[in-house]
N, C-alpha and C positions, 0 to 999 in steps of 0.2 A: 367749481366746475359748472359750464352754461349747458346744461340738459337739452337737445336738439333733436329736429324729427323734422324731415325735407318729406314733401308730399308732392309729387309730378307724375303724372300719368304716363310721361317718355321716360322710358328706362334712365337712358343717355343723359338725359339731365340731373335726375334725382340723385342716380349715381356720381355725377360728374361735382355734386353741390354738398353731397354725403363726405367726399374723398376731400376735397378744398377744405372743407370745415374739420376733418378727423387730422390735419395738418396743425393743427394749433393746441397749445396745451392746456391751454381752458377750456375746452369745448368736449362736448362728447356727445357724440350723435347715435343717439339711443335707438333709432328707428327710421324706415324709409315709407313712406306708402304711396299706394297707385290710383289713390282714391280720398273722396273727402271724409269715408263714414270708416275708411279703416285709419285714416290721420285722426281720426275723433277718438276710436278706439286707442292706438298706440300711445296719443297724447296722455292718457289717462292711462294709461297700463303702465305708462313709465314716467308718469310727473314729467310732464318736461316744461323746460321752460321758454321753449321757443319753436316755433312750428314756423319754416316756409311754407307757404300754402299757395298753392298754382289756381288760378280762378277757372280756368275750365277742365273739368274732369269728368268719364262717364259715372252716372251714377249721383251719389250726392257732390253737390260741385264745392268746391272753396268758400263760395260764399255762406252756402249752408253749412259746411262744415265749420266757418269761421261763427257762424251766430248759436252755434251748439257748443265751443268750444268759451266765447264770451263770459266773463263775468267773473266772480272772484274768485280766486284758487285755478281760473284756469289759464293756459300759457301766452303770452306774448305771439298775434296772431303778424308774420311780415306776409303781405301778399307778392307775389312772383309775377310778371308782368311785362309781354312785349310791348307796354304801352300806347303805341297807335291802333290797336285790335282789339284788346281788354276795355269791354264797353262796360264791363261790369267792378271795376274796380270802385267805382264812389259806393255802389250798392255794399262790398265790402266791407269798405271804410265808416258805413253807416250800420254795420254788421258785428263791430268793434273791434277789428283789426288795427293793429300799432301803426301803421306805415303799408310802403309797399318799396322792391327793388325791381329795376328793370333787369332782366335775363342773360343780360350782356353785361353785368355789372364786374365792377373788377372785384378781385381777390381784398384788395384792403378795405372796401368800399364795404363788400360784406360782411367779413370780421365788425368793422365798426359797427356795423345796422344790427348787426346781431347782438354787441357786447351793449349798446346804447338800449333799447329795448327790451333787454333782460335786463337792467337796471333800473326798468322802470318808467322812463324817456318815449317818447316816441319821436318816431322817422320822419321829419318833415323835411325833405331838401326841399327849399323855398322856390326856382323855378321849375321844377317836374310840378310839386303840389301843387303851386299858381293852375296850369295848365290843367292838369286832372281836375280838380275842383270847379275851375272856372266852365269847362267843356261840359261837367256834368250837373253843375246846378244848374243851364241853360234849360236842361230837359225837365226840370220838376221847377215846380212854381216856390215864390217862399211862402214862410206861413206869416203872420205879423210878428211885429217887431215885441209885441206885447206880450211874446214866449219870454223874454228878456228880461221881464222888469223888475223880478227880484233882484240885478244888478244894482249896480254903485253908477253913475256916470266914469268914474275911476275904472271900475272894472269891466263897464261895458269899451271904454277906449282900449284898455289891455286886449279885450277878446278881440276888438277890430283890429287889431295888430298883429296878434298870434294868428289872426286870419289871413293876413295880409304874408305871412312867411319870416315877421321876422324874429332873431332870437332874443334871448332875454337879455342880454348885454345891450343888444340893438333899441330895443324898449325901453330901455334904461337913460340909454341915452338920450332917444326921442321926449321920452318924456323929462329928464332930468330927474330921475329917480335912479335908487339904488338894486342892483339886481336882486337883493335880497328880500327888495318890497315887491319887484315884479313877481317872484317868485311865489308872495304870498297871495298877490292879488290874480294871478291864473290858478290856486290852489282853491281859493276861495270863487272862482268864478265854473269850476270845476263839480266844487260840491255843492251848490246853489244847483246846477243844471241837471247833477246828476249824471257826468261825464267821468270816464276813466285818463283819459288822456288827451294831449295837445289836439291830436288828429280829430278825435269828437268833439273839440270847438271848434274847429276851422269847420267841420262841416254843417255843427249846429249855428254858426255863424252865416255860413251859406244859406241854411236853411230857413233862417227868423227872416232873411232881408236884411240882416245888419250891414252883411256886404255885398255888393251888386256886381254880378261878373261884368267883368270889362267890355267894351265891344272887343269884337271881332277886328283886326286892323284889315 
């Protein structure tokens, strides 16, 4: 059973994402909250394993609720997200958040994001992240590439990939390697960095300069 706690500051939603999710029989949504510091409290009053988290809220926001919630033993952070508005998602996702969904997300879309993420996984749909990533490393400069160099050339081409959106079959391919070695070699470039998940190399990958947001078309 995937342990769940929906955090939105509009009733209508929270509720509307509590009720979706109390629909499946793996799931159990232990808690709602209207805020980031009682989704902080809830998450830990009831072990959960997964927390929707809305980026703006009065009070302590999602981001900070997501960077108090971060680190081991604590739950699977998906950020909530009208997308064109949420100027604060990369902050987020630099925040250690799993992924994020957009708010108009269908019903199966979430099930997935949710079951994938309490496994462990993180949420990278390849063109949303393209977009989010690209838009918000524009605004922060990168650091040198020299954050890196504990890598492999092997595993520095794997993170440029996992940055680039794509999956590990996909990498596999590119590179004519077997998925079982890509898997070791994002595992390994994971614990080198000091990263919990996909999401925090595509952003620490943003961030060294490994990879260069695209222009603008």
């Amino acid at each position: 059973m995937i342990r769940v706690v929906v955090a939105d500051d509009h009733l209508v939603v929270r509720t509307g994402f509590a009720e979706l999710l109390g629909t499946q029989p793996d799931f159990a949504v232990v808690a709602t909250a209207a805020d980031g510091a009682e989704a902080v409290r809830a998450c830990r009053e009831h072990a959960a394993d997964v927390v929707l988290m809305d980026v703006r809220m009065p009070g302590t926001d999602g981001i900070e609720a997501t960077r108090r919630l971060a680190g081991p033993g604590g739950p699977r952070v998906l950020i909530l997200t009208t997308f064109d508005l949420d100027e604060y998602v990369y902050d987020a996702l630099r925040a250690g958040a799993s992924g994020f969904l957009l708010k108009d997300v269908t019903a199966e879309r979430l099930f997935d994001a949710v079951r994938v993420v309490a496994a462990g996984e993180a949420l990278l749909a390849p063109a949303v992240t393209r977009r989010l990533i690209d838009e918000f490393a524009r605004q922060r400069p990168g650091r040198p590439v020299g954050s890196l160099a504990g890598l492999t050339p092997r595993e520095t081409e794997v993170l440029r990939l996992v940055a680039e959106g794509l999956s590990n079959p996909e990498i596999a391919s590119r590179l004519t390697i077997t998925e079982e070695t890509v898997k070791t070699h994002v595992s390994r470039v994971l614990g080198k960095l000091g990263l919990r998940d996909r999401t925090q190399a595509v952003v620490a990958a943003y961030e060294s300069g490994l990879v260069v947001p695209r222009a603008r078309p």
